[in-house]
PDB file of N, CA, C and O in Angstrom, chain B, residues numbered from 101:
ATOM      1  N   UNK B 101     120.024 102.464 131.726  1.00  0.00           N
ATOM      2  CA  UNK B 101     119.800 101.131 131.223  1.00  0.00           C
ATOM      3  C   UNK B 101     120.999 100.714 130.370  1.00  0.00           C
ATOM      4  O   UNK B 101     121.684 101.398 129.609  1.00  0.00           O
ATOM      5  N   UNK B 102     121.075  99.509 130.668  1.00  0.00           N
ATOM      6  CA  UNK B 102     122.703  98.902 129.829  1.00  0.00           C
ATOM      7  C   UNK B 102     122.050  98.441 128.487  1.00  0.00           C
ATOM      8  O   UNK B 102     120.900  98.021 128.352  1.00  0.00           O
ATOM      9  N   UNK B 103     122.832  98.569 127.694  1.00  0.00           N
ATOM     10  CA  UNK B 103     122.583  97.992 126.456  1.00  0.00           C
ATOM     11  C   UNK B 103     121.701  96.512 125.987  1.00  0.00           C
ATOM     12  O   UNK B 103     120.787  96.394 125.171  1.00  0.00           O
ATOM     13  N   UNK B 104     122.451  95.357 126.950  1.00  0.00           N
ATOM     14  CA  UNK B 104     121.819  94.390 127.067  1.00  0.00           C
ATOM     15  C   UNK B 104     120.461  95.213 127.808  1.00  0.00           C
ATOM     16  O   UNK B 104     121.041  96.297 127.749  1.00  0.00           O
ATOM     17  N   UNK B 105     119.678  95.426 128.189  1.00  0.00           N
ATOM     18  CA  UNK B 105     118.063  95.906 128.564  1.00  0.00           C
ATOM     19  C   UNK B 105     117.484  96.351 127.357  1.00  0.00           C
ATOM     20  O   UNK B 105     116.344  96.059 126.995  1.00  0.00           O
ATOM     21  N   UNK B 106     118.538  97.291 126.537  1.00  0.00           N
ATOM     22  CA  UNK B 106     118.036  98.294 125.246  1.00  0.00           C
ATOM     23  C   UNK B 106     117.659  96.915 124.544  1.00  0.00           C
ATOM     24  O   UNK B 106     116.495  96.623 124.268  1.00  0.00           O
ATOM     25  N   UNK B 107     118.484  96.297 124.345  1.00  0.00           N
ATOM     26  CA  UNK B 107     118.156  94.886 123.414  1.00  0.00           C
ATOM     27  C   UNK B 107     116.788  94.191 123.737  1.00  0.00           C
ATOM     28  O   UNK B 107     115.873  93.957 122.948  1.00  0.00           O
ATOM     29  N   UNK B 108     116.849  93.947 124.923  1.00  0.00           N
ATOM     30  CA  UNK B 108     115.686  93.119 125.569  1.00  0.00           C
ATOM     31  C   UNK B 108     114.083  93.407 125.214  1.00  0.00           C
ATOM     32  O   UNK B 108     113.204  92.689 124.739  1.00  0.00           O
ATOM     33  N   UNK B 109     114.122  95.235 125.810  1.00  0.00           N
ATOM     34  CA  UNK B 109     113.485  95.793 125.312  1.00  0.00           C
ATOM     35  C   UNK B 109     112.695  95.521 124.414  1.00  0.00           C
ATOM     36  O   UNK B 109     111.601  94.958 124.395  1.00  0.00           O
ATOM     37  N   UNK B 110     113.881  96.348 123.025  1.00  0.00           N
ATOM     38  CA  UNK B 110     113.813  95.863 121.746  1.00  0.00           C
ATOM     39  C   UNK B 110     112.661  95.055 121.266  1.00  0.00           C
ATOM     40  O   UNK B 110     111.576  95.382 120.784  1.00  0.00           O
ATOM     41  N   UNK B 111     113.502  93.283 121.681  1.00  0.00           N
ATOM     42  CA  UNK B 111     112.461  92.309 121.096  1.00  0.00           C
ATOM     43  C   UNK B 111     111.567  92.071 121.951  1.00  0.00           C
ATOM     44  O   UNK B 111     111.247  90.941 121.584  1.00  0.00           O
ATOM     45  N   UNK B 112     110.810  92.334 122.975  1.00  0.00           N
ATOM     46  CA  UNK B 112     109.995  92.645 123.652  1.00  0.00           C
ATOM     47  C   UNK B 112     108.669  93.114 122.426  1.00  0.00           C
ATOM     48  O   UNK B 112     107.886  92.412 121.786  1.00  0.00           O
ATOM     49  N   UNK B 113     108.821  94.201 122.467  1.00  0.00           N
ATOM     50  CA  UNK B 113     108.380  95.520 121.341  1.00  0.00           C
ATOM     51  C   UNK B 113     108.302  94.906 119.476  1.00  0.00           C
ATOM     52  O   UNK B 113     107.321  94.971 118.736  1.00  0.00           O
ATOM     53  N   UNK B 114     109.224  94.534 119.258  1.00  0.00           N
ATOM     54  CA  UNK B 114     109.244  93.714 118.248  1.00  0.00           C
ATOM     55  C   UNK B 114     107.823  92.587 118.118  1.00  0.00           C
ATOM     56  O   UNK B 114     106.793  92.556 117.445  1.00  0.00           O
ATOM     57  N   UNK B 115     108.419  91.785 119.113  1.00  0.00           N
ATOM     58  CA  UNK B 115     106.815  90.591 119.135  1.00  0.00           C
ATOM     59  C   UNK B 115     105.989  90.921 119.271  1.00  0.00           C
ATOM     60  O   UNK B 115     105.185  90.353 118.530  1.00  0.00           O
ATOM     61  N   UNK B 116     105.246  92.152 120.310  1.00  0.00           N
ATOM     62  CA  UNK B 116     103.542  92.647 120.130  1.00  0.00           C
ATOM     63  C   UNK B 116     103.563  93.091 119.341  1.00  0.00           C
ATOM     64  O   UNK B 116     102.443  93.434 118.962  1.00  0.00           O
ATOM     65  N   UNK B 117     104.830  93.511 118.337  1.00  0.00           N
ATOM     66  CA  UNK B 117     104.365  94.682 117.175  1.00  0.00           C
ATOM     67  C   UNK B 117     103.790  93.171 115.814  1.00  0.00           C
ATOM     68  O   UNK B 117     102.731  93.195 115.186  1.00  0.00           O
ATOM     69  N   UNK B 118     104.819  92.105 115.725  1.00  0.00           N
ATOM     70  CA  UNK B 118     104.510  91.123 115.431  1.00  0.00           C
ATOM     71  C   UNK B 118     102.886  90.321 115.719  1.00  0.00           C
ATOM     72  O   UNK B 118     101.993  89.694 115.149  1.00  0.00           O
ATOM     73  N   UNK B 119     103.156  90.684 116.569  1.00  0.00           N
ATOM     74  CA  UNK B 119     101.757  89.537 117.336  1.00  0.00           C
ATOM     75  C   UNK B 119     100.165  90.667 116.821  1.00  0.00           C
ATOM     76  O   UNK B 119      99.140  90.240 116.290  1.00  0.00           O
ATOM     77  N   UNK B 120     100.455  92.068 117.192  1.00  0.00           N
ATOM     78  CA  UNK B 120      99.502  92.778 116.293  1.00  0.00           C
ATOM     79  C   UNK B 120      99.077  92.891 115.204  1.00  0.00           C
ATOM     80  O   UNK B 120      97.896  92.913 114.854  1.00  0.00           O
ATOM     81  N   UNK B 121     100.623  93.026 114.169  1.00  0.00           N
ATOM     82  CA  UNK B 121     100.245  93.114 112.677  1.00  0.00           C
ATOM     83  C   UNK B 121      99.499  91.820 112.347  1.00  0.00           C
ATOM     84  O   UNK B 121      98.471  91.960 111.685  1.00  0.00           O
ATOM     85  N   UNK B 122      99.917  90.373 112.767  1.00  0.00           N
ATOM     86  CA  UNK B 122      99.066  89.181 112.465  1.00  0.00           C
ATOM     87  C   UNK B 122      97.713  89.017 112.893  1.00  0.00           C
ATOM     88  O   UNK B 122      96.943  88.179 112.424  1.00  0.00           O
ATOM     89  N   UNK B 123      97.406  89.947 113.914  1.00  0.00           N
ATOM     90  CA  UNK B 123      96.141  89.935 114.443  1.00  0.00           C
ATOM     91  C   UNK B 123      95.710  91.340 113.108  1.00  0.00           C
ATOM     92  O   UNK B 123      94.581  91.109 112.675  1.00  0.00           O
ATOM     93  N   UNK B 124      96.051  92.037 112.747  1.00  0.00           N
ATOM     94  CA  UNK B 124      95.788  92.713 111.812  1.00  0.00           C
ATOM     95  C   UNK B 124      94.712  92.611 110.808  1.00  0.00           C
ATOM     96  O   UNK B 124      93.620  93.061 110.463  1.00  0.00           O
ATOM     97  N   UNK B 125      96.145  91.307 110.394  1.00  0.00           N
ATOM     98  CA  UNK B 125      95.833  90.781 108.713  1.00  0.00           C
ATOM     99  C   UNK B 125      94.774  89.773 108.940  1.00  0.00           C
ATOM    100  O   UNK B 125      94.096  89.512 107.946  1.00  0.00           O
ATOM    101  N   UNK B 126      94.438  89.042 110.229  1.00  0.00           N
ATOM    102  CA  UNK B 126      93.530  88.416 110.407  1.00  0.00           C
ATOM    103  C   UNK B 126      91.944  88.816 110.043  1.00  0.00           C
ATOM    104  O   UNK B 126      91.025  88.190 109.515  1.00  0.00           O
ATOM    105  N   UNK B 127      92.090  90.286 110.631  1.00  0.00           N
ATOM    106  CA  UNK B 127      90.851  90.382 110.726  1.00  0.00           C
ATOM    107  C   UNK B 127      90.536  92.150 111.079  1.00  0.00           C
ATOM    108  O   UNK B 127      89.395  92.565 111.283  1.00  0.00           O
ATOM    109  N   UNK B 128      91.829  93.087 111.099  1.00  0.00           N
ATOM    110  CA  UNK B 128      91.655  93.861 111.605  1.00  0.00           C
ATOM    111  C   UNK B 128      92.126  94.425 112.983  1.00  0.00           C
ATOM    112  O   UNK B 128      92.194  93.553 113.850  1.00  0.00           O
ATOM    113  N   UNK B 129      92.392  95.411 113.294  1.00  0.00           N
ATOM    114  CA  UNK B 129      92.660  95.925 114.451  1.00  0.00           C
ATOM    115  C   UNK B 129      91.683  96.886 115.128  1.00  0.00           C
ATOM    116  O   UNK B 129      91.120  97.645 114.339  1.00  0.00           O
ATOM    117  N   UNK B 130      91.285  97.049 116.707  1.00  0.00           N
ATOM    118  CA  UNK B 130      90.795  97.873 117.080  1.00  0.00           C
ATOM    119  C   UNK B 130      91.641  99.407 117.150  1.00  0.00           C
ATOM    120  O   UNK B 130      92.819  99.688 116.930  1.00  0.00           O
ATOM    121  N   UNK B 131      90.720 100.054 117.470  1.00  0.00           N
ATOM    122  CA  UNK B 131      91.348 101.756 117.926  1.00  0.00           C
ATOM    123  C   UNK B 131      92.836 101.362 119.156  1.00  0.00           C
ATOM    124  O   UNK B 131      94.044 101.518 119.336  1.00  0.00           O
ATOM    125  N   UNK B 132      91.898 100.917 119.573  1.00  0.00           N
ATOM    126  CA  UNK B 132      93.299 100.889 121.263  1.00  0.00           C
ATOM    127  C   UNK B 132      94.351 100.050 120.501  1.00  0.00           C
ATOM    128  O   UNK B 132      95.519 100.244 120.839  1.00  0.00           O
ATOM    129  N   UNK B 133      94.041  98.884 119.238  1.00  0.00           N
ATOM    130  CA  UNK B 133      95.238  98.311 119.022  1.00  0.00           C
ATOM    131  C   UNK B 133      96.098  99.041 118.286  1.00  0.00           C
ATOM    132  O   UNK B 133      97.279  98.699 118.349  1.00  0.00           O
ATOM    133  N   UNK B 134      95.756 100.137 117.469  1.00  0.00           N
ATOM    134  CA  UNK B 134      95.648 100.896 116.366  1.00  0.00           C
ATOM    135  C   UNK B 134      96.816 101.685 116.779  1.00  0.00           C
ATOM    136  O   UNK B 134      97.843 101.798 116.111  1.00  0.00           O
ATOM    137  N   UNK B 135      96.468 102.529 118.567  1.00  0.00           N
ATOM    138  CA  UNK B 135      96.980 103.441 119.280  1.00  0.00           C
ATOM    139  C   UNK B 135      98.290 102.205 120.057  1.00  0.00           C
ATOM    140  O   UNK B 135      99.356 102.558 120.560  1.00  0.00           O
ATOM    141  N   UNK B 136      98.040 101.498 119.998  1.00  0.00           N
ATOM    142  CA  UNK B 136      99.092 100.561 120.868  1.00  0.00           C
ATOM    143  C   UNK B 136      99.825 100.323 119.917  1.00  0.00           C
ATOM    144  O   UNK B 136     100.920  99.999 120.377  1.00  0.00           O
ATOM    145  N   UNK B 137      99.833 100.302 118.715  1.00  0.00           N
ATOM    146  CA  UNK B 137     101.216  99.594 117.378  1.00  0.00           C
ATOM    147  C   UNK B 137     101.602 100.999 116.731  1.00  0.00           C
ATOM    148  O   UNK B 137     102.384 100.931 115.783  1.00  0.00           O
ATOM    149  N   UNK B 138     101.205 102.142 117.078  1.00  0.00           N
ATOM    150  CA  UNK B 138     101.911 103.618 116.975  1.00  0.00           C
ATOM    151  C   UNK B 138     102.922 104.006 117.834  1.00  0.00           C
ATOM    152  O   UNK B 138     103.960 104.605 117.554  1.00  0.00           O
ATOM    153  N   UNK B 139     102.316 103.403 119.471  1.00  0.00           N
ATOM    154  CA  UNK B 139     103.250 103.634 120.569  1.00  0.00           C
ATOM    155  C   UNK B 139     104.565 102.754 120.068  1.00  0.00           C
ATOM    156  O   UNK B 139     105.613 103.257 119.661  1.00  0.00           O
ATOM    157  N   UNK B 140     104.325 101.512 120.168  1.00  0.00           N
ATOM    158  CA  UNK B 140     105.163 100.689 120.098  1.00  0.00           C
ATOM    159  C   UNK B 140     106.589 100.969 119.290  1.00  0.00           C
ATOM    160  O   UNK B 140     107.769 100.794 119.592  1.00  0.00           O
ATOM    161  N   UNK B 141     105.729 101.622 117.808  1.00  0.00           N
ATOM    162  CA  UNK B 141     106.821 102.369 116.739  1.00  0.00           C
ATOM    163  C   UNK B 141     107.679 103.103 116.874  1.00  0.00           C
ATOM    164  O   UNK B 141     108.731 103.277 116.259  1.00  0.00           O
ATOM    165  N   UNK B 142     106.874 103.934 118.382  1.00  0.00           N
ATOM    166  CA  UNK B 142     107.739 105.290 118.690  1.00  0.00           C
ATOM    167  C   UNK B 142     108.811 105.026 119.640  1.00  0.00           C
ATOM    168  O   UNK B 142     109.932 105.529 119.568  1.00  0.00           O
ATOM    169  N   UNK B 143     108.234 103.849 120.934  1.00  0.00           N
ATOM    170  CA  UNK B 143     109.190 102.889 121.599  1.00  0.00           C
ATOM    171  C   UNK B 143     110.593 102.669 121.019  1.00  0.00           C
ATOM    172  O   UNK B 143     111.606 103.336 121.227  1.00  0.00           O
ATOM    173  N   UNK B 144     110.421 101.534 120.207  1.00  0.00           N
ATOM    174  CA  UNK B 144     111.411 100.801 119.196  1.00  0.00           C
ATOM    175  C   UNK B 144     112.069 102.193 118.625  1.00  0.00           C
ATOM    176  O   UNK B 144     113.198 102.383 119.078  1.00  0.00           O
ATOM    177  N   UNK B 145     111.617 103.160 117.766  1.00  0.00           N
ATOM    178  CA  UNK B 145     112.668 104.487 117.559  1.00  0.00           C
ATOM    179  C   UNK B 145     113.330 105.077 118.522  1.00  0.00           C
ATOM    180  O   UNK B 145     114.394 105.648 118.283  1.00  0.00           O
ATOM    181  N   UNK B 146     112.488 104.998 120.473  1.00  0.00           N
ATOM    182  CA  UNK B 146     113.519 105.570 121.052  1.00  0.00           C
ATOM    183  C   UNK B 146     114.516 104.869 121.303  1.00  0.00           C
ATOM    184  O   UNK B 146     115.682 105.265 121.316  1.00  0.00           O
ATOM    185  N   UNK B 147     113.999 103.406 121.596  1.00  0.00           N
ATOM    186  CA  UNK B 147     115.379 102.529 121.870  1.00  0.00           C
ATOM    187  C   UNK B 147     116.595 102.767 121.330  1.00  0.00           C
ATOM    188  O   UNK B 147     117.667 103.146 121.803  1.00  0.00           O
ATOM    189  N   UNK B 148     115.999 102.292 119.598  1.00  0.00           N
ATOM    190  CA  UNK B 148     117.429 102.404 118.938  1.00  0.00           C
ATOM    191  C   UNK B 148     118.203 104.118 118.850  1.00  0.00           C
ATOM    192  O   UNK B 148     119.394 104.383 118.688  1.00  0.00           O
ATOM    193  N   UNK B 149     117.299 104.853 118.984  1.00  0.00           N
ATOM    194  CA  UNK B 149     118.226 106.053 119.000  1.00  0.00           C
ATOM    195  C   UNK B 149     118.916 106.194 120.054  1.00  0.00           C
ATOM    196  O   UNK B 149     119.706 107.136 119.983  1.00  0.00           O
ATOM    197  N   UNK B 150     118.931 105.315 121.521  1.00  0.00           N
ATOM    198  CA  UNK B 150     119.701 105.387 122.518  1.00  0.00           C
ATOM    199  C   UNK B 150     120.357 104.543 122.363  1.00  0.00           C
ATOM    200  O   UNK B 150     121.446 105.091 122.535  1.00  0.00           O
ATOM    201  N   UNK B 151     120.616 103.313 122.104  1.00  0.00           N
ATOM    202  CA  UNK B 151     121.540 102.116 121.644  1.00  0.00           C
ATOM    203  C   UNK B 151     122.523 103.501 120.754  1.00  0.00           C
ATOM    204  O   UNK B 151     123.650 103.344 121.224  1.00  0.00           O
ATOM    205  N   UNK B 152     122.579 104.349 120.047  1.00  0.00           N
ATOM    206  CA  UNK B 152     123.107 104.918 118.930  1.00  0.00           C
ATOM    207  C   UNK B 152     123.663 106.289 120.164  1.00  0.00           C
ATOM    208  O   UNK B 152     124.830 106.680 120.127  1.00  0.00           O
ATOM    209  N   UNK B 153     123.012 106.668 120.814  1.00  0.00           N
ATOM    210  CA  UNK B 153     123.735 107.580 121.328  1.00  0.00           C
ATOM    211  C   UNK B 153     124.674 107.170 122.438  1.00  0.00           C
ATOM    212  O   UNK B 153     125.470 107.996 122.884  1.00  0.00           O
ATOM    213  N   UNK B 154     124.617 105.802 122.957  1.00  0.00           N
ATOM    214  CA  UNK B 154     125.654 105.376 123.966  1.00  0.00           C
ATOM    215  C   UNK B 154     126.321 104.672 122.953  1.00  0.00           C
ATOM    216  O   UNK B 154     127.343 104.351 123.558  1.00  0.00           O
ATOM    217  N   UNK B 155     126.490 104.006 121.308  1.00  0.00           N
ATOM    218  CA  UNK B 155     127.326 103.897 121.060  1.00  0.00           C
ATOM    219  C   UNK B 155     128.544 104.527 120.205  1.00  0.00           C
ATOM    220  O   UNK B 155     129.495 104.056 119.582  1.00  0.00           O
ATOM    221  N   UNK B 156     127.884 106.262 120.573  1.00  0.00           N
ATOM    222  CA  UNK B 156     128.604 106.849 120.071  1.00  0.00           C
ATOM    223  C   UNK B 156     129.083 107.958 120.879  1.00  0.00           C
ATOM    224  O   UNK B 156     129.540 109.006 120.422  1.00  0.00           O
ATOM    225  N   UNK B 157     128.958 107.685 122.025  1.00  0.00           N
ATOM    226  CA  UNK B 157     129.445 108.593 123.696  1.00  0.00           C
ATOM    227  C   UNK B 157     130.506 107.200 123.720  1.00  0.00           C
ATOM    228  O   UNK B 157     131.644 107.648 123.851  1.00  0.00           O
ATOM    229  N   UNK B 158     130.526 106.408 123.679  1.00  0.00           N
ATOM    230  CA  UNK B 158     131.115 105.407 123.960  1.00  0.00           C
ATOM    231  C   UNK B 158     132.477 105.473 123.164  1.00  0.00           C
ATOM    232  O   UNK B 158     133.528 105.514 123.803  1.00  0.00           O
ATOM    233  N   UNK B 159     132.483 105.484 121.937  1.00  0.00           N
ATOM    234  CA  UNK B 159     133.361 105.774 120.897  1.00  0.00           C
ATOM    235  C   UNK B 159     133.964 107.206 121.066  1.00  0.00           C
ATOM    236  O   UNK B 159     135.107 107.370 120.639  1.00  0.00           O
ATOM    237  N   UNK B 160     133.460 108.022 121.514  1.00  0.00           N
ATOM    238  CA  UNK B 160     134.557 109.242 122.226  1.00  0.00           C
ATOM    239  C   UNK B 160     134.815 109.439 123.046  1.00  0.00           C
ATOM    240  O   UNK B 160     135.366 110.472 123.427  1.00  0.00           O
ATOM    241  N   UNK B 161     134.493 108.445 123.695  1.00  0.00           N
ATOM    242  CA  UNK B 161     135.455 108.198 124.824  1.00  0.00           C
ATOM    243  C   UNK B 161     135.098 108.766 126.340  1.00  0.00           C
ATOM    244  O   UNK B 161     135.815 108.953 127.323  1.00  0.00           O
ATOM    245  N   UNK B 162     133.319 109.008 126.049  1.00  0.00           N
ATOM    246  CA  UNK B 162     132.531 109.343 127.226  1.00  0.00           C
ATOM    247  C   UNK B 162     131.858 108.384 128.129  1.00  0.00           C
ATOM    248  O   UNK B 162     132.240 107.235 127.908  1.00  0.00           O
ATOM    249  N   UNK B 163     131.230 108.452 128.806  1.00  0.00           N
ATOM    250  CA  UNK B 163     130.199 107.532 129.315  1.00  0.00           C
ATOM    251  C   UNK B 163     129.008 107.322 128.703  1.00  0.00           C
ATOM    252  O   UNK B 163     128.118 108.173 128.722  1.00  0.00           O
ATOM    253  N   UNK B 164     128.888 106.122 128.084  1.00  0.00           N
ATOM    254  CA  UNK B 164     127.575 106.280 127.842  1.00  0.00           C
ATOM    255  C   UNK B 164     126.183 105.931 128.565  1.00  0.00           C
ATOM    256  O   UNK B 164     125.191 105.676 127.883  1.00  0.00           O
ATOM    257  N   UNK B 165     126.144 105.928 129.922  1.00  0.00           N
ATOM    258  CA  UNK B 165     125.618 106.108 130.701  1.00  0.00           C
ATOM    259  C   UNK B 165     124.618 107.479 131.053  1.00  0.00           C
ATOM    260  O   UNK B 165     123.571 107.662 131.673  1.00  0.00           O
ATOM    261  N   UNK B 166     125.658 108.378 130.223  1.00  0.00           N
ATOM    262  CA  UNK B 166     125.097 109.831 130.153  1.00  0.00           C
ATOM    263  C   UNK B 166     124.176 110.254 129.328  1.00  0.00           C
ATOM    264  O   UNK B 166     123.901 111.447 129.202  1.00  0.00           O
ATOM    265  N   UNK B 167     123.304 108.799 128.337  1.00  0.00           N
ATOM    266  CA  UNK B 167     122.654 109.159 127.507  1.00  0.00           C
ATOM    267  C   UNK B 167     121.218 108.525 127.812  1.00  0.00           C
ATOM    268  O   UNK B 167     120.789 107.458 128.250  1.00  0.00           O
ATOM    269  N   UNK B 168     120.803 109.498 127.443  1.00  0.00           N
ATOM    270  CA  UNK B 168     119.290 109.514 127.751  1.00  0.00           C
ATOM    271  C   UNK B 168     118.053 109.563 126.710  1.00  0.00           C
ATOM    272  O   UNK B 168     118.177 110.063 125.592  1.00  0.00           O
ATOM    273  N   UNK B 169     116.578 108.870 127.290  1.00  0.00           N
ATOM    274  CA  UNK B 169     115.859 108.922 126.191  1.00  0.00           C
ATOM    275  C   UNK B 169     115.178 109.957 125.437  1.00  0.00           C
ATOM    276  O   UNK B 169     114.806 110.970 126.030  1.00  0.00           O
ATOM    277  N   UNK B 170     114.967 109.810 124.158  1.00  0.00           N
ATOM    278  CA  UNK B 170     114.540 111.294 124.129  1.00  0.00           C
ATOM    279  C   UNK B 170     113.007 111.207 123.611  1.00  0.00           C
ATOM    280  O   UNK B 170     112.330 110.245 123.251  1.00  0.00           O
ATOM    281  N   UNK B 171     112.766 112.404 123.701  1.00  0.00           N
ATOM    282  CA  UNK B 171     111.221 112.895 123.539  1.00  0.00           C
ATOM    283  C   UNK B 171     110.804 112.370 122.283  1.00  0.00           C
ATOM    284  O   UNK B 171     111.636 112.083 121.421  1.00  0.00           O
ATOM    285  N   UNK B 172     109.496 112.211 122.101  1.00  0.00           N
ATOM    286  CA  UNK B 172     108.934 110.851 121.008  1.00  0.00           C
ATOM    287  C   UNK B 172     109.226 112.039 119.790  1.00  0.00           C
ATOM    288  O   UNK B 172     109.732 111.664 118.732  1.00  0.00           O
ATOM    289  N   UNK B 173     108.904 113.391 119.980  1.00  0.00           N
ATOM    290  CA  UNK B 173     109.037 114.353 119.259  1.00  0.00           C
ATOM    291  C   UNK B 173     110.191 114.894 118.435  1.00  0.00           C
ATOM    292  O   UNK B 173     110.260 115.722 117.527  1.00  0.00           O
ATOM    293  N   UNK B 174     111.178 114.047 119.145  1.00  0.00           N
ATOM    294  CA  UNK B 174     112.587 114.072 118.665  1.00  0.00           C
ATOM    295  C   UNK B 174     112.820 113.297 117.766  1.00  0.00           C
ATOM    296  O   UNK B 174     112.984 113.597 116.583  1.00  0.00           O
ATOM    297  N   UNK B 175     112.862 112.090 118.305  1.00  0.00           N
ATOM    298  CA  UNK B 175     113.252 110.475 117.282  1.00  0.00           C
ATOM    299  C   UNK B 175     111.959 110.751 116.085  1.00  0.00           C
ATOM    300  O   UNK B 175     112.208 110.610 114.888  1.00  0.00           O
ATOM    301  N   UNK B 176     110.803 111.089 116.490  1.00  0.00           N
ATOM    302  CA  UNK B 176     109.850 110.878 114.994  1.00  0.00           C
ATOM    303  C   UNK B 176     110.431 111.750 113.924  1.00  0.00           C
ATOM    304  O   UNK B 176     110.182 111.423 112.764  1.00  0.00           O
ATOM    305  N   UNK B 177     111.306 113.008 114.177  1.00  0.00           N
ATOM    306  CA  UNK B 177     111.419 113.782 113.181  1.00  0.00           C
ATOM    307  C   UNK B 177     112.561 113.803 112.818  1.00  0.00           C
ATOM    308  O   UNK B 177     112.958 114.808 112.228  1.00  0.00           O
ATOM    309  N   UNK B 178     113.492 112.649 113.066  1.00  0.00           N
ATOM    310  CA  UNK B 178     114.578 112.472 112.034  1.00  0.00           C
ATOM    311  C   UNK B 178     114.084 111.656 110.980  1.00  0.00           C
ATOM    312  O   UNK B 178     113.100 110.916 110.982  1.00  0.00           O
ATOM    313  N   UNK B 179     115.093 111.951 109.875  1.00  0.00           N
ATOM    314  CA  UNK B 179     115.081 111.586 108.569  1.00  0.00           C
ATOM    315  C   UNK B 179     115.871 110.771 108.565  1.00  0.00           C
ATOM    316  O   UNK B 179     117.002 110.855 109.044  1.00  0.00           O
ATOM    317  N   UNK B 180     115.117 109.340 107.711  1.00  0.00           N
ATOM    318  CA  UNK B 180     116.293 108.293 107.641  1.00  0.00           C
ATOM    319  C   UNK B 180     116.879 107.901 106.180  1.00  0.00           C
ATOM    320  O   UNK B 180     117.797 107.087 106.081  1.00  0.00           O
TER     321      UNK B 180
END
């Protein structure tokens, strides 16, 4: 996926995460919405950690084509 997609993505993921939290504060969320704005979190962390690893395969002068998404298990357990 090219960068422009990572982006797209992105705010894709952004607005239901948006469109949930307001349904939130409205009134509450169900379980499935509960489980759907966790996914979403973990989404949006893999994105940007691949936006970050092709732009830094990119900067040494690799392909960043060669970078791939990683396991939800990965991106949740960095420290920011």
């Amino acid at each position: 996926m090219e960068d422009e997609g990572i982006h797209n993505r992105i705010e894709q993921l952004v607005a239901e995460e948006h469109e949930l939290y307001e349904r939130g504060a409205e009134g509450g969320l169900s379980d499935v919405e509960h489980r759907r704005l966790e996914s979403i979190k973990v989404g949006l962390d893999q994105c940007w950690d691949l936006l970050r690893q092709r732009r830094a395969l990119r900067e040494a002068g690799y392909d960043p084509a060669s970078a791939s998404v990683r396991d939800p298990e990965v991106v949740e357990g960095y420290e920011q």
